[in-house]
N, C-alpha and C positions, 0 to 999 in steps of 0.2 A: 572100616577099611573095605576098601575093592578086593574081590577075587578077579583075577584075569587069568587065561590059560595061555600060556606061551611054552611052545618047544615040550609040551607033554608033560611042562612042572607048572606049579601051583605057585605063583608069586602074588606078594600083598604088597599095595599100593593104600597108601591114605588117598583122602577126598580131598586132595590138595589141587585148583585147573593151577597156582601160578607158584612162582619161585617165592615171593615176597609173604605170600602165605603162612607157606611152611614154614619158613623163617621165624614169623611172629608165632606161631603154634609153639616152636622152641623157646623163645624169648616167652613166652607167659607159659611155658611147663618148667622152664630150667633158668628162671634171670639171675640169678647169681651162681651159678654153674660156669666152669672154663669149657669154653667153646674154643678158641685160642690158644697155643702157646707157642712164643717161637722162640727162640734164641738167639739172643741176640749179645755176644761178646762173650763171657763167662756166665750170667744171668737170663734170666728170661720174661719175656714181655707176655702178658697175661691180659686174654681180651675176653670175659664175662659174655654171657647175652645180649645183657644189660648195657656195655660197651659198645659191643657191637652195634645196637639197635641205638642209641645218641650217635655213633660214629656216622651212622646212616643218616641221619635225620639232620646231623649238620652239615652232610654233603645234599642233601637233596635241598637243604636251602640255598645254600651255594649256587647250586646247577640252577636251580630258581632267578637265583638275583643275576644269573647271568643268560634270562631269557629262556630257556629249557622248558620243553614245554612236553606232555605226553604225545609221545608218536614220535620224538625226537630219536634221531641215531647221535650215539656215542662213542669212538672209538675209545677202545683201553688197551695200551702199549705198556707192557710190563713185561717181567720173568713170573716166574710163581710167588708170588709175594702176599704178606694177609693183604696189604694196602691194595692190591689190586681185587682179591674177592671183595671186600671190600665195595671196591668203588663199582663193581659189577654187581653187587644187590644195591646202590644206591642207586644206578640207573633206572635199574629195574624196581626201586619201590616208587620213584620220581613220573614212571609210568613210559619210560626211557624203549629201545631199543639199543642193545650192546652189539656192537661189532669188535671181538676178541681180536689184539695182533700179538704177537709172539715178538718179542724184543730182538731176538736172535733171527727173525727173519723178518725186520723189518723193512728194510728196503725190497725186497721181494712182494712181503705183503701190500704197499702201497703202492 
């Protein structure tokens, strides 16, 4: 890990340059660990590493077979939802640029 000085305190950074990185660093330190959980009705939905990382990889085929290519921009129009982190590290492992909208200021944002 990096030492960096910011603001006169001593913060630690991994050697992580990309998001999609760090990602897979978690996914092969913790693949059957809950990364995930949300609730959903009385119950709740449970997304693994291991999940998460196949949820990724069948969206980046996806974005693939529908021409997607690195350098690509991507809007993602949601509230806070997993399905939208989600689909903002599949851009970004696809090799994607994310342009985030906020659902609630949709019409503005566009």
């Amino acid at each position: 890990m990096k030492k960096i000085e910011q603001s006169n305190n001593l913060k630690y950074f991994p050697d992580f340059k990309t998001l999609p990185e760090a990602v897979i660093s978690s996914i092969e330190k913790f693949p059957d660990k809950i990364a995930l959980q949300i609730k959903r009705g009385k119950s709740y939905d449970e997304f693994t590493y291991t999940r998460i990382k196949e949820t990724i990889d069948r969206m980046c085929a996806a974005l693939a077979g529908m021409g997607f290519a690195p350098g690509d921009h991507a809007a993602v129009i949601g509230e806070n939802r997993p399905e939208w982190a989600i689909s903002y590290l599949a851009i970004q492992f696809a090799g994607g640029v994310v342009i985030p909208i906020d659902a609630r200021n949709f019409s503005y944002s566009i």
